[in-house]
Backbone and ligand atoms as CSV (ligand in chain L), in Angstrom:
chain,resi,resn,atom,element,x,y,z
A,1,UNK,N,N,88.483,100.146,72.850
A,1,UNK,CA,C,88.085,98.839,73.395
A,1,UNK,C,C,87.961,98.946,74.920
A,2,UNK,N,N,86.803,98.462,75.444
A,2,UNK,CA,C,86.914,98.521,76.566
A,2,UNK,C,C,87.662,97.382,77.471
A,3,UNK,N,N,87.720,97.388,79.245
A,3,UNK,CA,C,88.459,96.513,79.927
A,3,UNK,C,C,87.932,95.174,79.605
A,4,UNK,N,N,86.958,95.290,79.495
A,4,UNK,CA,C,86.229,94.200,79.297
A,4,UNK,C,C,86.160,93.134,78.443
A,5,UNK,N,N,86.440,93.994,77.147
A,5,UNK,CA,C,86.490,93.623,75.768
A,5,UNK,C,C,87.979,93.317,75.908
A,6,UNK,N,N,88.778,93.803,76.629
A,6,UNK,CA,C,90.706,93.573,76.630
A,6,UNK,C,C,90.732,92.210,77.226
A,7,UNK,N,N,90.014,91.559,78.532
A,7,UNK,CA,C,89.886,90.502,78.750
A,7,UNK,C,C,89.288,89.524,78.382
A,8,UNK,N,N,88.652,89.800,77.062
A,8,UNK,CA,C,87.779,88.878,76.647
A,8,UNK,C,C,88.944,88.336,75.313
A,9,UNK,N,N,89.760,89.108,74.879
A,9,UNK,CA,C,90.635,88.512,74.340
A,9,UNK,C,C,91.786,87.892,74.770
A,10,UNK,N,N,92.301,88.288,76.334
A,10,UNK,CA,C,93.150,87.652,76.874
A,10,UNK,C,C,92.863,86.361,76.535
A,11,UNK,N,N,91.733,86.183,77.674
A,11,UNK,CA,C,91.226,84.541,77.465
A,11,UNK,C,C,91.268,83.998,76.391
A,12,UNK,N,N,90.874,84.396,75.401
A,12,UNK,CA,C,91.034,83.784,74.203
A,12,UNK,C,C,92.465,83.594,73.286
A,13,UNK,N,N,93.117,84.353,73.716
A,13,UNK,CA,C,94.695,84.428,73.222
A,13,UNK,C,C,95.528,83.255,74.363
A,14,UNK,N,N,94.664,82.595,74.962
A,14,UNK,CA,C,95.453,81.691,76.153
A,14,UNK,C,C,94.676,80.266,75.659
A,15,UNK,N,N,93.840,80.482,75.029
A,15,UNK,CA,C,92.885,79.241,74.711
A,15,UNK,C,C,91.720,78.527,75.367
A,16,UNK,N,N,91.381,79.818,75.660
A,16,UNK,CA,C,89.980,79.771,76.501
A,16,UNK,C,C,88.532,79.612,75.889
A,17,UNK,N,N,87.595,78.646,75.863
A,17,UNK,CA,C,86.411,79.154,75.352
A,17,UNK,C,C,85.609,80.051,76.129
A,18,UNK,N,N,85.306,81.228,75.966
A,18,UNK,CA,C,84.377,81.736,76.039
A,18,UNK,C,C,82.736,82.093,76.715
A,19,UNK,N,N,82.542,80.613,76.282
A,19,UNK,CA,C,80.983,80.230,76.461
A,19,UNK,C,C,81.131,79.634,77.142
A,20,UNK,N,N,82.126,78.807,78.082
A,20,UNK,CA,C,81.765,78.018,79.099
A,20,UNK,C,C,81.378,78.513,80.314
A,21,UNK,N,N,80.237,77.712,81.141
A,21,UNK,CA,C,79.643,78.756,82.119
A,21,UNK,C,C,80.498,79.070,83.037
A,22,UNK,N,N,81.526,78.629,83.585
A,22,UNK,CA,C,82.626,78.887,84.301
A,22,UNK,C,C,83.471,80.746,84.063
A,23,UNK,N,N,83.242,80.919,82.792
A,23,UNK,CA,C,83.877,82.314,82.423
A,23,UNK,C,C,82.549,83.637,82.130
A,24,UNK,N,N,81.358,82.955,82.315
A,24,UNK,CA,C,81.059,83.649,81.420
A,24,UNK,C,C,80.370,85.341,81.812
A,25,UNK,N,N,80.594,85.359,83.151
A,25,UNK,CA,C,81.139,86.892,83.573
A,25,UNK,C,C,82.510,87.187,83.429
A,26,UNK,N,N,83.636,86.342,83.867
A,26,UNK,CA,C,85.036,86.682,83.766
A,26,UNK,C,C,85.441,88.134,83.444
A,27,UNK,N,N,85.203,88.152,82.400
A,27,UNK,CA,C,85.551,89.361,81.692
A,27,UNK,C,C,84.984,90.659,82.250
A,28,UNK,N,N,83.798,90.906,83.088
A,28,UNK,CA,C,83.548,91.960,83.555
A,28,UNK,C,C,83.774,91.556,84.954
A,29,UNK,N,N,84.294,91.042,85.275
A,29,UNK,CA,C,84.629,90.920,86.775
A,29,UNK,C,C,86.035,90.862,86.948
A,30,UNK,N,N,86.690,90.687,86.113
A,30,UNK,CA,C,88.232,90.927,85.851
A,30,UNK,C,C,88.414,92.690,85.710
A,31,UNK,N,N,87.540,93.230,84.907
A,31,UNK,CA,C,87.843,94.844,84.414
A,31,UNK,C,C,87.525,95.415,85.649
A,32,UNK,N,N,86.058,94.345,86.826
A,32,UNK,CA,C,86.176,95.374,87.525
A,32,UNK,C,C,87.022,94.992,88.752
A,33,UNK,N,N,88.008,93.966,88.976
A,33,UNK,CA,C,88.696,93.955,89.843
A,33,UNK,C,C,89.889,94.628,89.529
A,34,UNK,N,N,90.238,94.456,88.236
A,34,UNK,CA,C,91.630,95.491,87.862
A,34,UNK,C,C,91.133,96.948,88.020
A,35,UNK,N,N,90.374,97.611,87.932
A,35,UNK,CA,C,89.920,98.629,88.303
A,35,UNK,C,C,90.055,99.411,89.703
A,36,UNK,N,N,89.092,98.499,90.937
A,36,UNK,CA,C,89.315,98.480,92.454
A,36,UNK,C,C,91.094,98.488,91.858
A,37,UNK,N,N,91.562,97.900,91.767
A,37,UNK,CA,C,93.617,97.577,92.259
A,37,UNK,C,C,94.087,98.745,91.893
A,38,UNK,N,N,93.813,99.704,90.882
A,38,UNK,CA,C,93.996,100.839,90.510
A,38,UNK,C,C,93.513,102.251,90.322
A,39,UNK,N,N,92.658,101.933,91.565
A,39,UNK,CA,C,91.610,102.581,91.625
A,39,UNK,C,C,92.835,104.107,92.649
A,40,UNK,N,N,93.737,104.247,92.449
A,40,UNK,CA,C,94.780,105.108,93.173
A,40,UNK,C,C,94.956,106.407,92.064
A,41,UNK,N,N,94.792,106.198,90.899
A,41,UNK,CA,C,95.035,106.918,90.071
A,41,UNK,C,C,94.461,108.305,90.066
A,42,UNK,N,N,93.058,107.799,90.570
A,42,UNK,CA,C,91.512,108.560,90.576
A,42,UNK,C,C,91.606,109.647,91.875
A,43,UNK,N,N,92.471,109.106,92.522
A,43,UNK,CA,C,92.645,110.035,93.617
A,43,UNK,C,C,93.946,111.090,94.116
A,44,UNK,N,N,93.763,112.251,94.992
A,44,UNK,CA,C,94.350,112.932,94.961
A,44,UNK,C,C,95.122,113.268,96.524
A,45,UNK,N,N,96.264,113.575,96.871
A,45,UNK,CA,C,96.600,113.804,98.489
A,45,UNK,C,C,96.070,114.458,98.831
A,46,UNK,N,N,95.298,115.808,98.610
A,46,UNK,CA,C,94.413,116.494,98.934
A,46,UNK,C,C,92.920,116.133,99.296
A,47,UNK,N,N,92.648,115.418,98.333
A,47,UNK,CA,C,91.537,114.544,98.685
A,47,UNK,C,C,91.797,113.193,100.222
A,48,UNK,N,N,92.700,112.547,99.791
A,48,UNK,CA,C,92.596,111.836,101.085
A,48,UNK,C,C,93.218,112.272,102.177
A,49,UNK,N,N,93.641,112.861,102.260
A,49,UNK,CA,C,94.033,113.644,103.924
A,49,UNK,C,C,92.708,114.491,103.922
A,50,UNK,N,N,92.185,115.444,103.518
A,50,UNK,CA,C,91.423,115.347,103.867
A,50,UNK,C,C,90.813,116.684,104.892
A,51,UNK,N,N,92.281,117.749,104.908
A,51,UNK,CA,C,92.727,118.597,105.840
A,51,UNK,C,C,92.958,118.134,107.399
A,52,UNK,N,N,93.215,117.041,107.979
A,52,UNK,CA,C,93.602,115.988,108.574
A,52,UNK,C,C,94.834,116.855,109.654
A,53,UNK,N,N,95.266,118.152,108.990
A,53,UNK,CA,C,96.528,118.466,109.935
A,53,UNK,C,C,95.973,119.412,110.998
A,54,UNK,N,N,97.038,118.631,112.105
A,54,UNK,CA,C,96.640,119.173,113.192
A,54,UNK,C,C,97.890,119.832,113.915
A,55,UNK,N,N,97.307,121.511,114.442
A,55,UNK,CA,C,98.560,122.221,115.437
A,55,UNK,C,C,99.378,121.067,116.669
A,56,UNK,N,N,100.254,121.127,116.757
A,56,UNK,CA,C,100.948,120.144,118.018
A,56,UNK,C,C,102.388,120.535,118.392
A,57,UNK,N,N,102.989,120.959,119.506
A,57,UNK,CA,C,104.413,121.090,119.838
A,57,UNK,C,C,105.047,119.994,120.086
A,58,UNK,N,N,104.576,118.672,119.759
A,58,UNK,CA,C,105.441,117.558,120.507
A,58,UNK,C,C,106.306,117.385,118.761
A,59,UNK,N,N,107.652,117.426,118.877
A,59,UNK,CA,C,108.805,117.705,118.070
A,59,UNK,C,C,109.269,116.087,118.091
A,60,UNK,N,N,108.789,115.096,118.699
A,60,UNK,CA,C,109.744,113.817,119.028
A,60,UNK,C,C,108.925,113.072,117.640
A,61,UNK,N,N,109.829,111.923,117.350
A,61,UNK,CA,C,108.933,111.154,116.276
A,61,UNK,C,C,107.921,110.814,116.476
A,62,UNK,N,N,107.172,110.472,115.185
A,62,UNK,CA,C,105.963,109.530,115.115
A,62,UNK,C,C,105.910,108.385,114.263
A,63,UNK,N,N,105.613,107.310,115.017
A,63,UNK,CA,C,105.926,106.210,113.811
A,63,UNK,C,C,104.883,105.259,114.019
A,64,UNK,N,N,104.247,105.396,112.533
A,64,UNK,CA,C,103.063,104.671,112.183
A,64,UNK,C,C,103.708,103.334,111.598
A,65,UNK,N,N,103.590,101.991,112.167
A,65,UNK,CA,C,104.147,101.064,111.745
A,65,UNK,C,C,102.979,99.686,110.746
A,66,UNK,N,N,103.206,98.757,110.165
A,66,UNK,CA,C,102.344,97.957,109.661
A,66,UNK,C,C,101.775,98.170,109.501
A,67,UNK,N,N,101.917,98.946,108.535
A,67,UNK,CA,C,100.442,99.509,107.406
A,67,UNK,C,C,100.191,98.632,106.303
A,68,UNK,N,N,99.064,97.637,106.187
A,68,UNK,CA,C,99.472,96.238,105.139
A,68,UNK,C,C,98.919,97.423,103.836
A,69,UNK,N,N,99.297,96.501,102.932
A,69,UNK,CA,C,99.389,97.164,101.563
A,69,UNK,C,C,99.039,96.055,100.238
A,70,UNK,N,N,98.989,96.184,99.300
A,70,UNK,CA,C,98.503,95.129,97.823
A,70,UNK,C,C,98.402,95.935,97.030
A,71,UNK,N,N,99.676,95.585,96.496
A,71,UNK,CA,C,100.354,96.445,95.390
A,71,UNK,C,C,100.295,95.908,93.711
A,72,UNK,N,N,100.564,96.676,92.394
A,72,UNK,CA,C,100.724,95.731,91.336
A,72,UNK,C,C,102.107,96.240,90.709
A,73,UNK,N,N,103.391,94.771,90.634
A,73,UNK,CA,C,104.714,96.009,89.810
A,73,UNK,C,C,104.035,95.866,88.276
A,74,UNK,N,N,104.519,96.843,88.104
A,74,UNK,CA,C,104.507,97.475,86.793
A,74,UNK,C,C,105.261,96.921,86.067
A,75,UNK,N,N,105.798,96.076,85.956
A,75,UNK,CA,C,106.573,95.318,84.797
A,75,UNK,C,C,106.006,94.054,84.620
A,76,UNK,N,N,105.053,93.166,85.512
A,76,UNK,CA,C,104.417,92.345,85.367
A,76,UNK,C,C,102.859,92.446,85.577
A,77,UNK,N,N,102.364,93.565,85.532
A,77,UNK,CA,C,101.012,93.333,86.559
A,77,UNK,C,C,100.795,91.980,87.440
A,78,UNK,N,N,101.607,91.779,88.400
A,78,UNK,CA,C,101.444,90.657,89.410
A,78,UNK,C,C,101.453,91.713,90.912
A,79,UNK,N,N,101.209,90.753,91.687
A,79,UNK,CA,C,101.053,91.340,93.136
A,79,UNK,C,C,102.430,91.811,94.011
A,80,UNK,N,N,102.624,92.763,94.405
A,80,UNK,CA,C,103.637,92.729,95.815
A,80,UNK,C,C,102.747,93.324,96.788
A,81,UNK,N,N,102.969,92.525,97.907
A,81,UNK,CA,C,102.591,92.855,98.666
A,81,UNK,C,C,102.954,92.773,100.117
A,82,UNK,N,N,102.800,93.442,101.261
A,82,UNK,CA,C,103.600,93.566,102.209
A,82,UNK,C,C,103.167,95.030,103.685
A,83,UNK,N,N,104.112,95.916,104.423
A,83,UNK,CA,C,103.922,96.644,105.070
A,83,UNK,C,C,104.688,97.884,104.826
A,84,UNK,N,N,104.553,98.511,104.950
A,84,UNK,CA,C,104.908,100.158,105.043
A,84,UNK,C,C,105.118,100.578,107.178
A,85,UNK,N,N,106.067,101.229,106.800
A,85,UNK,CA,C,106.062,102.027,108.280
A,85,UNK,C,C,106.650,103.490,108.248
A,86,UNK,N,N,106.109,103.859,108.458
A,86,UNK,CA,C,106.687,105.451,108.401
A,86,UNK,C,C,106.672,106.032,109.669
A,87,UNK,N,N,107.803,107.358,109.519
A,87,UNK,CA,C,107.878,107.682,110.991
A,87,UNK,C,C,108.683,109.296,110.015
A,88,UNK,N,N,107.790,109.772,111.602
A,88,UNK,CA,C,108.024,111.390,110.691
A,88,UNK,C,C,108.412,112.305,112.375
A,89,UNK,N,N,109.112,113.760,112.064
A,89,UNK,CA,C,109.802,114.733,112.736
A,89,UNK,C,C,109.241,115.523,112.734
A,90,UNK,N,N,108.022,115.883,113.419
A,90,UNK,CA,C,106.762,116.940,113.303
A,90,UNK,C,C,107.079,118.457,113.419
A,91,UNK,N,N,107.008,119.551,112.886
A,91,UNK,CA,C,107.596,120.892,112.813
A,91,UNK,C,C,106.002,121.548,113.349
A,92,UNK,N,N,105.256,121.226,114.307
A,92,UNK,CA,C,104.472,122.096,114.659
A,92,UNK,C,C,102.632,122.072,114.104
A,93,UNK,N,N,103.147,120.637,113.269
A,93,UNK,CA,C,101.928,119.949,112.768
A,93,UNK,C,C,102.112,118.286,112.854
A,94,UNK,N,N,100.974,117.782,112.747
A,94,UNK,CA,C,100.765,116.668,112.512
A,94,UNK,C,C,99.599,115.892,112.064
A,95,UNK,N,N,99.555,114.559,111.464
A,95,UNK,CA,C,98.789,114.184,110.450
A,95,UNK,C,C,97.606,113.402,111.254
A,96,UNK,N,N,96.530,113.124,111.321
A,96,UNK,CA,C,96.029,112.489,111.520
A,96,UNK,C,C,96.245,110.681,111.455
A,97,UNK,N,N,96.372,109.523,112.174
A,97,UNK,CA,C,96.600,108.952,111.912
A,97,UNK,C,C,96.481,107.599,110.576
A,98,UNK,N,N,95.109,107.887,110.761
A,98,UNK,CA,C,94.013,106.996,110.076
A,98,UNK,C,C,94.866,107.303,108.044
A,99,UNK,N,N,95.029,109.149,108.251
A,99,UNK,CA,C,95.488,109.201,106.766
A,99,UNK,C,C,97.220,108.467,106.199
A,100,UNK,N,N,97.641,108.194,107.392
A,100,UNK,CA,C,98.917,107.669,106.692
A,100,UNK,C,C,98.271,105.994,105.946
A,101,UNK,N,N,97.539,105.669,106.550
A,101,UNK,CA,C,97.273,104.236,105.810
A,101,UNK,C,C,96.167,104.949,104.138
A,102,UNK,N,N,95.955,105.954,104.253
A,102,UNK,CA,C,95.063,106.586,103.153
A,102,UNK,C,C,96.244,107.090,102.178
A,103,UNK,N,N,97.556,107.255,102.595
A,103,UNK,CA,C,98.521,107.776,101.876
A,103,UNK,C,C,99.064,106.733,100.537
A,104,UNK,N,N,99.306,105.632,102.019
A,104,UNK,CA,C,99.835,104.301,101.442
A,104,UNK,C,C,98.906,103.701,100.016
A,105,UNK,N,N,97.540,103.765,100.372
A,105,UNK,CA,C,96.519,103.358,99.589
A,105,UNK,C,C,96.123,103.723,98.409
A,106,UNK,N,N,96.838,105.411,98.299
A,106,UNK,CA,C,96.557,105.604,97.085
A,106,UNK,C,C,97.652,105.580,96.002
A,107,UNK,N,N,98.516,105.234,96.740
A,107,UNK,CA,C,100.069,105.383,95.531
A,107,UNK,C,C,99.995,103.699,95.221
A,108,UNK,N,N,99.443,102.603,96.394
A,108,UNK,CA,C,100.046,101.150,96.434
A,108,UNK,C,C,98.879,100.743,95.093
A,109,UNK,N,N,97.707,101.620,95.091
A,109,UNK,CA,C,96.638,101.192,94.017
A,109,UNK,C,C,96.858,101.663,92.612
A,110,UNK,N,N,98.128,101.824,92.542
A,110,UNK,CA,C,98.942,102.145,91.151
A,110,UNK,C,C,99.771,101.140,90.624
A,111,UNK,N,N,99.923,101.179,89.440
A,111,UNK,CA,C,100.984,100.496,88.794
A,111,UNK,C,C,101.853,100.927,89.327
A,112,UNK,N,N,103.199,99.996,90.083
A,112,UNK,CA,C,104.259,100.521,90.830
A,112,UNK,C,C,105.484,99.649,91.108
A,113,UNK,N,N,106.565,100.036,91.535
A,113,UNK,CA,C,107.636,99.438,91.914
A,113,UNK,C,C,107.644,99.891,93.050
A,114,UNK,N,N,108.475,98.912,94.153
A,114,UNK,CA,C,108.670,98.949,95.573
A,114,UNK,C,C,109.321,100.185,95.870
A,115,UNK,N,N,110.543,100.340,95.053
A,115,UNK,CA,C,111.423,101.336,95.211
A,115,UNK,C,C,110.566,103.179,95.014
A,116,UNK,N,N,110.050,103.501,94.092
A,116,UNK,CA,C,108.898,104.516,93.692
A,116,UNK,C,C,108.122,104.649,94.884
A,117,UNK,N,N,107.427,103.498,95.038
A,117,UNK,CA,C,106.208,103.610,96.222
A,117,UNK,C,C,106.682,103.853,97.553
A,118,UNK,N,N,107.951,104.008,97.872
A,118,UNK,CA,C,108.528,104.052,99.502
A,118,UNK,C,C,108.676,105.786,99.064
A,119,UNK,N,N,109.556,105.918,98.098
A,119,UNK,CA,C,109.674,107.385,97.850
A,119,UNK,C,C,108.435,108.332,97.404
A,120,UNK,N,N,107.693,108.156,96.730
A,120,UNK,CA,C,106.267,108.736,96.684
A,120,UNK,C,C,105.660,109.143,98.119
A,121,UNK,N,N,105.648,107.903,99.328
A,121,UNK,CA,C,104.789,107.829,100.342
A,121,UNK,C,C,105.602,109.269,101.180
A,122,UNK,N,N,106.846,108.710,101.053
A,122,UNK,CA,C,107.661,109.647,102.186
A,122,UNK,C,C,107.687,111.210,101.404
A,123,UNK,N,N,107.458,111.213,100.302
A,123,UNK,CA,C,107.660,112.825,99.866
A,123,UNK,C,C,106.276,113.316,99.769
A,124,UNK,N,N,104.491,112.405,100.200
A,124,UNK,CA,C,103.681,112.799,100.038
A,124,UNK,C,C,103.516,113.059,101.672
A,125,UNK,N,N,104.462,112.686,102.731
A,125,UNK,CA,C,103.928,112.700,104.154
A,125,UNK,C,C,104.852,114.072,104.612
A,126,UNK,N,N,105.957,114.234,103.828
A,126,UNK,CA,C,106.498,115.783,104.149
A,126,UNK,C,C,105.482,116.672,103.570
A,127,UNK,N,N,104.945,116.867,102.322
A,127,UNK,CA,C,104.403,117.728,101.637
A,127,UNK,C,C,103.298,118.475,102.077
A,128,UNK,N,N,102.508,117.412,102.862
A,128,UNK,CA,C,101.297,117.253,103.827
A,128,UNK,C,C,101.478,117.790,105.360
A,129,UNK,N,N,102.276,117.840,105.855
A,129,UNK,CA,C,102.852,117.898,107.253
A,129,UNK,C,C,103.951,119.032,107.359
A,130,UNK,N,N,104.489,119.076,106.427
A,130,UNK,CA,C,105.973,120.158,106.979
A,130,UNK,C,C,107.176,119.315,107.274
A,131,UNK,N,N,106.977,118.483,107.532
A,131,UNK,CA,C,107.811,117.779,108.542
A,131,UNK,C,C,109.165,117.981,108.531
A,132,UNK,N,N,109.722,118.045,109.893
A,132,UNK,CA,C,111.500,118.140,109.589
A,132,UNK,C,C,112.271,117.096,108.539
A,133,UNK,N,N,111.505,115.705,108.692
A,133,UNK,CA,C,112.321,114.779,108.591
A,133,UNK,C,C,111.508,113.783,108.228
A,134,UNK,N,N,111.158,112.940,107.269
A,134,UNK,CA,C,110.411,111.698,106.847
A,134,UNK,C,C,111.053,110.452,106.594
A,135,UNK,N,N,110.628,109.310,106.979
A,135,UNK,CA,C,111.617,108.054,106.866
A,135,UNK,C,C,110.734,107.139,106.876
A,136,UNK,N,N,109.929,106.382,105.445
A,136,UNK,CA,C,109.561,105.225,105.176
A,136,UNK,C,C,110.773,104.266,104.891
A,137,UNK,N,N,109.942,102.668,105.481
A,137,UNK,CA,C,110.485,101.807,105.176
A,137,UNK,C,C,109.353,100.604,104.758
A,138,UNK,N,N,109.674,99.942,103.581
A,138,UNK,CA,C,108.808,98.886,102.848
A,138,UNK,C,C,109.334,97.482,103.053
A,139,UNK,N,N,108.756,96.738,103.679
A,139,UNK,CA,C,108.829,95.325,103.258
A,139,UNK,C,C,108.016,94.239,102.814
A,140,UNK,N,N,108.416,93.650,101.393
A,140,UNK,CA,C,107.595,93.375,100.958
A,140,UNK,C,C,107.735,91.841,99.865
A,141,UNK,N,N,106.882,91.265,99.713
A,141,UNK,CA,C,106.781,90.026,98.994
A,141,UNK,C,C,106.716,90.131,97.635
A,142,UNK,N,N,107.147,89.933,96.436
A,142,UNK,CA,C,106.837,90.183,95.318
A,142,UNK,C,C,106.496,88.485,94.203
A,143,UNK,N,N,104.881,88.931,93.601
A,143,UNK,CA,C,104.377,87.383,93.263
A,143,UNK,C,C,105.416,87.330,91.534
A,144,UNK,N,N,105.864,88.698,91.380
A,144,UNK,CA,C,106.663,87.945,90.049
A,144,UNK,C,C,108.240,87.410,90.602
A,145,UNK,N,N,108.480,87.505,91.586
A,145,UNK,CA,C,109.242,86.537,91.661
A,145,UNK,C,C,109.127,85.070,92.221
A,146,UNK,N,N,108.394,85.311,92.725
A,146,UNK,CA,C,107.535,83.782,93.344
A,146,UNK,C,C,106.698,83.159,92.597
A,147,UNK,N,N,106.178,83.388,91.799
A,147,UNK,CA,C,105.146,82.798,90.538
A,147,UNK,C,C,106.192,82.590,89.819
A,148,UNK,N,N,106.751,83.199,89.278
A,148,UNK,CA,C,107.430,83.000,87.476
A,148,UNK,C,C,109.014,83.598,87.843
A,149,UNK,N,N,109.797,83.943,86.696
A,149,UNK,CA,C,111.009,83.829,86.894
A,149,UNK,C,C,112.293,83.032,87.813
A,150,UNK,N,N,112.626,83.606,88.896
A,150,UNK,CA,C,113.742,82.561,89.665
A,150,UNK,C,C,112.913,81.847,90.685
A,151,UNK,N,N,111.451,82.137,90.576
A,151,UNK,CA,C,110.715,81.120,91.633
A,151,UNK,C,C,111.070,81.217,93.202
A,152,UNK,N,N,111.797,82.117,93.410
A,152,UNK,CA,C,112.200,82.461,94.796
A,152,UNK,C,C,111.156,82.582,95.892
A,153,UNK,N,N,110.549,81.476,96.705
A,153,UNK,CA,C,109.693,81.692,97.330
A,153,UNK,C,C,109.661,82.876,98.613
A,154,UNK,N,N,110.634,82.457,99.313
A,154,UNK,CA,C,111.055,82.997,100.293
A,154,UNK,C,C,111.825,84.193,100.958
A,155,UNK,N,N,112.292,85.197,99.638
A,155,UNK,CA,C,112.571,86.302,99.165
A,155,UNK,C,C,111.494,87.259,99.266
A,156,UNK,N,N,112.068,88.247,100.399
A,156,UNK,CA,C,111.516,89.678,100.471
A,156,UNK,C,C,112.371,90.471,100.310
A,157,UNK,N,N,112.089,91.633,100.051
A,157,UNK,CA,C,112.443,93.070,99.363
A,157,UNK,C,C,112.103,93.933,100.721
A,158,UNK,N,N,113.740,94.808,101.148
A,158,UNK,CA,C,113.500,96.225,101.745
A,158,UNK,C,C,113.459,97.341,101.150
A,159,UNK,N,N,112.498,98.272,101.037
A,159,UNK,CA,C,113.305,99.482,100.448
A,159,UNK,C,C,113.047,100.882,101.713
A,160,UNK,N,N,113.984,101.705,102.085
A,160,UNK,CA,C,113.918,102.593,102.633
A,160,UNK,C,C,114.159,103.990,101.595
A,161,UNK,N,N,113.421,105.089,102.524
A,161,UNK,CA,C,113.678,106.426,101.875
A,161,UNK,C,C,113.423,107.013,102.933
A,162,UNK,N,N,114.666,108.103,103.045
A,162,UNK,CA,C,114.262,109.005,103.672
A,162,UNK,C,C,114.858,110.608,103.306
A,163,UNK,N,N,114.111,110.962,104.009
A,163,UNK,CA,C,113.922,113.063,103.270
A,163,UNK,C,C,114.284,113.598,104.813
A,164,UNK,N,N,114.883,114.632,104.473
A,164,UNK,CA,C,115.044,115.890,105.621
A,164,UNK,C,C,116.281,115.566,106.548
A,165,UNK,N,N,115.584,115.707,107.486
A,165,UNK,CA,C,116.525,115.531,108.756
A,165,UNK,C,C,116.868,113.973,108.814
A,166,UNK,N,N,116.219,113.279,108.762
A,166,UNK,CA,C,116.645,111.689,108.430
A,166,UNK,C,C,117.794,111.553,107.604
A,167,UNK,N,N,118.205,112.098,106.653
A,167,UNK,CA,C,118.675,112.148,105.401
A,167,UNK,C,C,120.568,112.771,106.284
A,168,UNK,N,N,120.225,113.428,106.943
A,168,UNK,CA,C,121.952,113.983,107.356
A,168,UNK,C,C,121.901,113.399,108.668
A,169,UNK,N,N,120.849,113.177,109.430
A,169,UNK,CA,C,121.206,112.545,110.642
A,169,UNK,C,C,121.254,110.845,110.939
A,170,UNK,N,N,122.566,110.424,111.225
A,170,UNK,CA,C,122.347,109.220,111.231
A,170,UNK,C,C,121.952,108.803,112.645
A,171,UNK,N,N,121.862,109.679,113.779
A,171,UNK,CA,C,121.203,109.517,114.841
A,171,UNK,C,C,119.565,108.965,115.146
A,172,UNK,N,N,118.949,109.640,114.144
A,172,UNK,CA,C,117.480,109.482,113.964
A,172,UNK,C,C,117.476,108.372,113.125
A,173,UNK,N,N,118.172,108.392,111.900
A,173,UNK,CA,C,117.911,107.189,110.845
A,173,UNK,C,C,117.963,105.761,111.811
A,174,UNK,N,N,119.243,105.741,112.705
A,174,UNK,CA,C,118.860,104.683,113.677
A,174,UNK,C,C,118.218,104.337,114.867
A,175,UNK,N,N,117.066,105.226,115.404
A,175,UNK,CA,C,116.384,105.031,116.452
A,175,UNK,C,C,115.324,104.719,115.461
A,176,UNK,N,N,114.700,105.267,114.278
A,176,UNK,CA,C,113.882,104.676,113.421
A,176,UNK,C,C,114.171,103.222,112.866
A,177,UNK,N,N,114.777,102.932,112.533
A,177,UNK,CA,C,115.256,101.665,112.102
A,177,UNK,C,C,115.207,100.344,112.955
A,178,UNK,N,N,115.649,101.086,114.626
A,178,UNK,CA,C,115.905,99.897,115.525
A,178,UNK,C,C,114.479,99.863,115.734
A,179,UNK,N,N,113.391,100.841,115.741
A,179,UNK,CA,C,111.346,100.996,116.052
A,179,UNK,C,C,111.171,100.158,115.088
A,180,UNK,N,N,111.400,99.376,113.578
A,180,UNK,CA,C,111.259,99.051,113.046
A,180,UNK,C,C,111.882,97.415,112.204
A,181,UNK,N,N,111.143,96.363,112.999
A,181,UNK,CA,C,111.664,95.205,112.780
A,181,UNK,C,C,111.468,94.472,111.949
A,182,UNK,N,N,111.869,93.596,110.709
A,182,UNK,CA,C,111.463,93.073,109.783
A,182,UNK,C,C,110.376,92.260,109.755
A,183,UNK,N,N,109.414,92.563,108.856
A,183,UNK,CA,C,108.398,92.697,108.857
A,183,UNK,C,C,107.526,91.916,108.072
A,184,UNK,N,N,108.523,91.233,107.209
A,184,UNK,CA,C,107.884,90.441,106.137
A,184,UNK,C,C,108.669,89.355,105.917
L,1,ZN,ZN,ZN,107.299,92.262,88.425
């Protein structure tokens, strides 16, 4: 069955007619917007970086901050959505900038949880880079809790991860942290 054909029964399992002119693309304009939202799957880190790394001796952080994002969790297909900031410990390379928001883009266009998608980003920006030390942080809005369940409007979600040198140094974990102000 195609996407198409999957939404054409949604609607109808909700008590929708069909034929009214109001729907009567719906169904292929639904398959192809769920499509674009997951359109992350299709792609690869290799592909979007892009070979993007560049020789550099400057060893001090880098921190790419407010990177917006539109996400779907995976337990509801509903929206979270929010910013990413990452900040990385360069070993003699470094990333182009433009690809950390290409990083974000292809994991956030997945079925996902907040918690997954901070750790994915930060273990796809060492993998890519070398880096001593990687330290994403997510903040973010989530519509299944604001639509449906405890209705919590005003409830955001942090999640941090960090790899390497971040990970034993609590020196760095907090000069990153204090670069990084809540955000959502
Ligand atoms: Zn959810």
């Amino acid at each position: 069955m195609s996407m198409q054909q999957s939404y054409e029964k949604i609607l109808e399992a909700v008590g929708e007619d069909l034929e009214r002119p109001g729907l009567k693309d719906t169904p292929i304009r639904a398959a192809r917007a769920f499509s674009y939202l997951t359109s992350g799957y299709a792609k690869s880190l290799e592909e979007v970086t892009n070979d993007a790394v560049f020789p550099s001796d400057n060893r001090e952080m880098v921190l790419v901050k407010n990177i917006e994002f539109y996400s779907l969790c995976e337990h509801h297909l509903l929206p979270f959505y929010g910013r990413v900031h990452i900040g990385y410990l360069p070993e003699g390379k470094v990333l182009g900038l433009s690809k950390f928001a290409r990083i974000t883009e292809m994991f956030a266009r997945r079925l996902q949880i907040q918690e997954n998608l901070t750790q994915e980003i930060a273990l796809a920006v060492e993998q890519v880079t070398g880096a001593r030390g990687v330290a994403v942080v997510i903040d973010s809005a989530h519509m299944c809790m604001m639509m449906r369940g405890v209705g919590k409007q005003n409830s955001t979600t942090r999640t941090v991860s960090f790899v390497g040198e971040f990970k034993a140094h609590t020196e760095a974990r907090r000069e990153f942290l204090s670069a990084v102000p809540e955000s959502y």
